[in-house]
C-alpha positions in Angstrom: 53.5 47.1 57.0 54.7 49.6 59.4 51.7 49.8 62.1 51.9 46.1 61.6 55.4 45.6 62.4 54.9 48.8 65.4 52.2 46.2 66.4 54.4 43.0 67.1 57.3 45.1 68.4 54.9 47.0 70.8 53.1 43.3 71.7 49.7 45.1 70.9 49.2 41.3 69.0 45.4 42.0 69.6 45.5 44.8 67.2 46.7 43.0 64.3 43.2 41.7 63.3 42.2 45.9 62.7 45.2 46.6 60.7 44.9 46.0 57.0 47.1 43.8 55.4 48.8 45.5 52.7 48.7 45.4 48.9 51.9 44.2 48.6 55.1 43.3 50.2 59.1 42.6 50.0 59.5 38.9 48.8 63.0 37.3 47.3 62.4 36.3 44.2 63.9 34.3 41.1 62.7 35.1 38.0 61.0 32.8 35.1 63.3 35.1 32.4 66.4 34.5 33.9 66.6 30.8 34.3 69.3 30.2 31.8 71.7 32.4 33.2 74.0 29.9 34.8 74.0 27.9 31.3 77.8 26.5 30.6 78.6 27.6 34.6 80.1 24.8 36.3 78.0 23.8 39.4 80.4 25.8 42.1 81.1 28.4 40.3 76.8 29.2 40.3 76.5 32.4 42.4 73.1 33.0 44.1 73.8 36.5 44.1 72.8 36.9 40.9 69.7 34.9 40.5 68.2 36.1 43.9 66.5 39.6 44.0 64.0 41.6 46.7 60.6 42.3 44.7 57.8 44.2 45.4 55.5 40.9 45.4 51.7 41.8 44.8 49.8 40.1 48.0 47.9 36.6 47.1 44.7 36.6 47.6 43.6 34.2 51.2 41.8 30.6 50.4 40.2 28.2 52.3 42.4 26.7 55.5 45.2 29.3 54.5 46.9 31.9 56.4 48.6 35.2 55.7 51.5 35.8 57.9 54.0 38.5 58.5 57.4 36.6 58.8 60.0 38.1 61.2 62.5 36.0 60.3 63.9 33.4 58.0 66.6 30.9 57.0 68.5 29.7 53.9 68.1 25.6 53.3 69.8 23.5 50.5 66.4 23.8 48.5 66.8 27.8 48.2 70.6 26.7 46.4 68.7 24.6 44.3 66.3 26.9 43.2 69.0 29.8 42.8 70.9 28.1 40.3 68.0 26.5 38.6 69.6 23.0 39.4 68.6 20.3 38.8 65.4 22.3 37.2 63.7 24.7 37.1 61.3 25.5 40.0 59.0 26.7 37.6 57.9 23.7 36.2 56.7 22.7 39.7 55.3 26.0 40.1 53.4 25.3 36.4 52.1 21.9 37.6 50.9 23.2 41.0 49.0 25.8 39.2 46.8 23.3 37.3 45.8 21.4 39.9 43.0 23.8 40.8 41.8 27.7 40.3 43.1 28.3 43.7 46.3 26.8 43.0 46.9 28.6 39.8 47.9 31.4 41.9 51.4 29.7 42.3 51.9 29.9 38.8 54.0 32.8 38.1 56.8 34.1 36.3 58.2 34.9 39.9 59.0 32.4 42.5 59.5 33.7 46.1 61.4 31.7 47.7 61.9 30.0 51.2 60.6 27.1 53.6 61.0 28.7 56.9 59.3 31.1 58.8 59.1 32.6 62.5 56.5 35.0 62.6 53.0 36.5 63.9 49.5 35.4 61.7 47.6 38.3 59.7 44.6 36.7 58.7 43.3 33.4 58.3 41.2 32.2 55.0 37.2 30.4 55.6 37.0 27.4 57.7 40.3 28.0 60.0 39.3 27.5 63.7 42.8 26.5 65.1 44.2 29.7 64.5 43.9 33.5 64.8 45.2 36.6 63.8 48.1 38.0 66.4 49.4 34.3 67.3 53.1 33.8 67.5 54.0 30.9 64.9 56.8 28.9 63.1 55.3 26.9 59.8 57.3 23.7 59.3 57.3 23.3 55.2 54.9 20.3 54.1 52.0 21.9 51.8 49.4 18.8 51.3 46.3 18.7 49.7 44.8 15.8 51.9 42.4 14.7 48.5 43.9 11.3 48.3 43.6 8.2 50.5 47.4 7.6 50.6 47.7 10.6 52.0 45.7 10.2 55.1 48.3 6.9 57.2 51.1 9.0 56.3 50.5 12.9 54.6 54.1 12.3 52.7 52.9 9.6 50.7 49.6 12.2 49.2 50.3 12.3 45.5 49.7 16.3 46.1 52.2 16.3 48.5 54.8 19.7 47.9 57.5 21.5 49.9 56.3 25.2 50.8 58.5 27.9 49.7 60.1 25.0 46.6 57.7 23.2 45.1 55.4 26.3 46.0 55.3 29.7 45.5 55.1 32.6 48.2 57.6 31.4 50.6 59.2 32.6 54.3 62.0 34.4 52.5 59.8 37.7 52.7 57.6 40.1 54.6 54.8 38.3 54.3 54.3 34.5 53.6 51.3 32.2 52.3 51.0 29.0 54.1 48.1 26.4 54.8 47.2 26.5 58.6 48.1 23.1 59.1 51.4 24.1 58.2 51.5 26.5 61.9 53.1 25.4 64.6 53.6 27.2 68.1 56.9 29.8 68.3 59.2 28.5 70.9 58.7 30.9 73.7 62.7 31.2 74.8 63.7 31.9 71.3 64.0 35.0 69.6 62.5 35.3 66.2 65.3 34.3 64.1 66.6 31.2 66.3 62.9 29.9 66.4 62.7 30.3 62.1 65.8 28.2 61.3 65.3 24.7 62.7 61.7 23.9 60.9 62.7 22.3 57.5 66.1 20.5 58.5 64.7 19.9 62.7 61.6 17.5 61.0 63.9 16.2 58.4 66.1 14.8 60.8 63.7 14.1 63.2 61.8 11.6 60.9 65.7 10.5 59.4 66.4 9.3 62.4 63.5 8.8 64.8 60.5 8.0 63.5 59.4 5.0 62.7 59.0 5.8 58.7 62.9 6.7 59.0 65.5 4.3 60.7 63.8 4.1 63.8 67.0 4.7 65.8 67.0 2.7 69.7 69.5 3.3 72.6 72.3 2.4 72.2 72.5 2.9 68.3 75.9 3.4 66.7 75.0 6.6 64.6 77.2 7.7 61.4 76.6 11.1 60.8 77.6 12.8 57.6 78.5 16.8 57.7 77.3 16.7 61.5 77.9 20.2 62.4 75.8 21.1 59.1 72.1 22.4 58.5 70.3 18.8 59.0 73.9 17.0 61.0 73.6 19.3 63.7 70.0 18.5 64.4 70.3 14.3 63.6 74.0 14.5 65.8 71.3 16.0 69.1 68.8 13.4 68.1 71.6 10.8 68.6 72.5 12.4 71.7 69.2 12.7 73.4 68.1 9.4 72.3 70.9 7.4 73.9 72.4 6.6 70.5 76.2 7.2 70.1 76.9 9.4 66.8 79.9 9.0 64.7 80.6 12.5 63.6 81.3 13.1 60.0 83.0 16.9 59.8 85.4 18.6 57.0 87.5 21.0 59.3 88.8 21.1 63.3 86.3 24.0 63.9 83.5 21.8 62.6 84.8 19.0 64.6 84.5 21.0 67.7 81.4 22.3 67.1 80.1 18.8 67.1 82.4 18.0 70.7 80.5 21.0 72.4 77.2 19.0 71.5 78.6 16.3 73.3 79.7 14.0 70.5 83.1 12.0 71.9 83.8 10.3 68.1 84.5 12.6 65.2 86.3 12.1 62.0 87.6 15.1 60.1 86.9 13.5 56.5 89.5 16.6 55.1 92.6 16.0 57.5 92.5 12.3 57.1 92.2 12.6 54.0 89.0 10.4 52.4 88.8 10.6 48.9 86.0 7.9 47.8 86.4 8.9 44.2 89.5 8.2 42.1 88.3 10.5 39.6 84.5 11.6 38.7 83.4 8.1 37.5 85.6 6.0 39.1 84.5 5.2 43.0 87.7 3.9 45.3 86.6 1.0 47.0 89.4 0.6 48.8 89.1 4.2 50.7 85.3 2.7 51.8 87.4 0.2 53.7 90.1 2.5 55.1 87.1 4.6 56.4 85.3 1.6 57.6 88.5 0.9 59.9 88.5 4.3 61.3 85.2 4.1 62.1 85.6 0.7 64.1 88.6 2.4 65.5 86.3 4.7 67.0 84.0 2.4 68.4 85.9 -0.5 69.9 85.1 -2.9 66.9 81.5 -1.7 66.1 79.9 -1.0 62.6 76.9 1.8 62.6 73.9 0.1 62.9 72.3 3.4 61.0 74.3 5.7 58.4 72.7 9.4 58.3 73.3 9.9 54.8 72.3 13.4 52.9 75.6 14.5 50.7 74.6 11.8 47.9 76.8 10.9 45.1 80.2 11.7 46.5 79.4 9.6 50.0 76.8 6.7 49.6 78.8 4.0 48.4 81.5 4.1 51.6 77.9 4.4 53.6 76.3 1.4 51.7 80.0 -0.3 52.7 80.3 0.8 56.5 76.8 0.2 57.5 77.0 -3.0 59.8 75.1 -6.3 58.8 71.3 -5.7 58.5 71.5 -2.5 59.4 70.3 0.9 57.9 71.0 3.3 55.5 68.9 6.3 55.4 68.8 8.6 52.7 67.5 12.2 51.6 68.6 15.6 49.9 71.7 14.2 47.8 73.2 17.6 47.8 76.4 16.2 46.2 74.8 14.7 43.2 71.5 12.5 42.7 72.9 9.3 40.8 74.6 7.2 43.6 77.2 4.4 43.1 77.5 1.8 45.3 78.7 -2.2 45.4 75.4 -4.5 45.7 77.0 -7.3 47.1 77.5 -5.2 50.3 73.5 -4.5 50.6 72.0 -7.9 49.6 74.7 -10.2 50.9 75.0 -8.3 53.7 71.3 -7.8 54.5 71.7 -4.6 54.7 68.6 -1.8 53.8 68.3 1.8 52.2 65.5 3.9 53.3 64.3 7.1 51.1 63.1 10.2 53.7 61.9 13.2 53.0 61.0 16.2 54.8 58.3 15.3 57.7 54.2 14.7 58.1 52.9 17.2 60.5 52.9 15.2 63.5 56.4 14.4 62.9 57.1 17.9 62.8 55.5 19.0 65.2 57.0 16.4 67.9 60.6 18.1 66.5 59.4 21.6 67.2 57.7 20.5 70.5 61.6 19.3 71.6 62.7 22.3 70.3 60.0 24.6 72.7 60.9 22.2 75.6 64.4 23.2 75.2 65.8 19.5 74.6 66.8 19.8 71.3 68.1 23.7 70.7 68.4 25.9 67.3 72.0 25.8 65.5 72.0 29.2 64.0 75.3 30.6 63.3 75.0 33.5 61.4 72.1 36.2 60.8 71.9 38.0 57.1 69.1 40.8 56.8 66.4 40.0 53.9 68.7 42.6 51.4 71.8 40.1 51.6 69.8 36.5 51.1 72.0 36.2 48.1 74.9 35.9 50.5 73.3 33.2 52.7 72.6 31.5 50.3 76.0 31.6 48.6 77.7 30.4 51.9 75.4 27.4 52.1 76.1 26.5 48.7 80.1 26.5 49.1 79.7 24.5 52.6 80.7 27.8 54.6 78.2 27.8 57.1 77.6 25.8 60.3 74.2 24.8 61.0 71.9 27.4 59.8 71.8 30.7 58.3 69.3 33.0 59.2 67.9 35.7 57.5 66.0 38.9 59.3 62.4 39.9 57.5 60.7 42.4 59.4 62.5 42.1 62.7 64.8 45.2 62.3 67.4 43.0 64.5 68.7 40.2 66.4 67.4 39.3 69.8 63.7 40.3 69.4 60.9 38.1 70.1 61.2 36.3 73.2 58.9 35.3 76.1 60.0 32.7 78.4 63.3 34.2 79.7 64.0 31.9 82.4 63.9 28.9 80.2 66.4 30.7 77.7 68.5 31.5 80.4 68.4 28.2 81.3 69.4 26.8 78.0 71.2 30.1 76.9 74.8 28.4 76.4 73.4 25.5 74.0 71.5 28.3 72.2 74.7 29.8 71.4 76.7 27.0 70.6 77.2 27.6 67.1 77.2 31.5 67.3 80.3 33.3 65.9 81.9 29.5 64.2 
């Protein structure tokens, strides 16, 4: 792993197709034996520090349109939470099912999960009948494993019954030395970034992207009054630029001044600190407070000169959807995904159907989607919201701070770069952009 990292630091990328690849590698891991450990914890009080270790993680073996590749860097999503405190399953079961699918697939299927669904880094090998790309190429993998055996998966790869989330739903994921991915997975690395800005927008950039732009999301248009829920956050931040660049006009949903400032330096002029104004849409955990939806309709009008959001960008789930089914202006569009406050939403009908109003599932990204996200990212129009950079040893700490909400945009976590700052190529364009690039540094 040395001569191979000596190899990428040196940029001797050429040499990396003479190197072996080694037997095995540093992975974080949760483990099949432990997942009851949480049992009787409540939900907050789950610490990812305890279910996340660094294994020694024996090296799968290389299939047909796979590729091995040695990750530089990382970052921490909501799924990772999830799969740290085994809520609201298990990944093993997914891990289990995969594993049937096929003999190849049954390499998934073990009582390890290494986690992770982001990667910056520089391809190893590539498995029998990959032409696109080659050992030594600079890449980010956006997260969408698909099997492509299925008809419905061909207008739109999301909707292929085989369809998983790399790094989840999958084993052998970014959060490692060395990560398994299909090659249609690859993308280009963004030449002005270093390694760790170019790993963190992949998962939540393509979320939001197809949230809010694409035409299988809510298909946002100039002009679009935007409501933004935790808009300085891991997939806010991306969906608040989106607004931005697309001549929408975002409503920013934030829980503390520095968040609300963060989302002013990205050019959002209407913000609503949820915590100093004191929303509450709950009066207790059954009971939703109707009457709060309206106050925080108001505000929201307040903002606008009279106007309702034509779209609500809605990811926190139980605690927020009905005042975003309520707020939403006639006929227009609630868009949903993630639910990372709870799954079973509560809302008041007679707002949707009398109102005309509609709801619209999203998840993740198909590849072109993604790929138009990371292409905006490379062309420096939409830029990476990294905050804070953990090494691999200290995941459990990322992780933790996504899970209690004390992060802004995205945490990143260092593989086999042995620091910050490594890993760029276009220095004029960073320079260029450097400012935006470092917006949410040191928040």
């Amino acid at each position: 792993m040395q001569k191979i990292l000596d190899a990428i630091l040196g940029d001797e990328l050429g040499a990396i197709a003479s190197l072996p690849v080694p037997t095995s590698y540093r992975g974080v891991t949760v483990r099949a034996d432990e997942v009851d450990m949480f049992e009787g914890v409540p939900h907050k009080e789950k610490d990812p520090r305890k279910s996340l270790h660094v294994d020694e993680i024996a090296t799968p073996e290389l299939g047909p349109g796979e590729a091995l590749v040695a990750v530089m860097a990382s970052a921490v999503n909501y799924n990772t939470v999830w799969t740290s405190i085994f809520e609201p399953l298990s990944t093993f079961g997914f891990l289990r099912r995969y594993g049937r699918t096929s003999p190849l697939a049954k390499r998934h299927d073990q009582p390890f999960h290494v986690v992770g669904s982001d990667l910056a880094g520089v391809v190893l090998r590539t498995g029998p009948g990959v032409n696109a790309w080659k050992p030594g190429d600079e890449v980010v993998a956006h997260c969408l494993s698909v099997e492509l055996e299925h008809s419905d998966g061909h207008n739109d790869t999301m909707l292929d019954p085989e369809q998983r989330i790399w790094g989840f739903e999958t084993n052998y994921g970014g959060l490692a030395d060395i990560a398994l991915v299909k090659t249609n997975q690859l993308m280009p690395k963004p030449n002005h970034l270093t390694w760790e800005e170019a790993a963190c927008p992949g998962l939540v950039n393509s979320t939001a992207y197809r949230q809010l732009v694409s035409r299988n999301g809510a298909d946002m248009k100039q002009g679009d009054v935007v409501l933004i829920w935790g808009a300085s956050g891991g997939l806010g931040s991306y969906a608040t630029q989106f607004a931005l660049n697309g001549g929408a006009i975002p409503v920013c949903v934030v829980s503390s001044p520095a968040k609300a400032e963060i989302c002013r330096k990205m050019g959002a002029e209407l913000v609503i600190d949820r915590a100093a104004e004191g929303y509450r849409f709950w009066k207790d955990e059954h009971t939703p407070d109707p009457s709060e939806w309206k106050r925080f309709g108001a505000r929201i009008r307040e903002l606008t000169g009279g106007e309702d959001p034509d779209i609500v960008f809605e990811h926190p789930g139980k605690e927020t959807f009905g005042a975003s089914v309520y707020v939403a202006r006639k006929g227009g569009t609630v868009v949903t995904c993630a639910s990372t406050s709870g799954y079973m939403h509560v809302y008041d009908n007679r707002y949707l159907w009398m109102h005309l109003k509609r709801i619209i599932g999203s998840h993740f990204a198909n590849y072109r989607e993604a790929y138009e996200a990371n292409r905006l990212i490379a062309k420096g129009m939409i830029h990476p919201t990294l905050s804070k950079v953990y090494p691999l040893a200290e995941t459990g700490q990322a992780a933790l701070d996504v899970h209690r909400n004390a992060h802004q945009g995205k945490v990143g976590v260092l593989c086999l770069a042995p620091e910050e700052g490594l890993g760029v190529r276009d220095h004029e364009l960073r320079q260029e952009h450097l400012a935006e690039i470092n917006r949410f540094r040191g928040v």
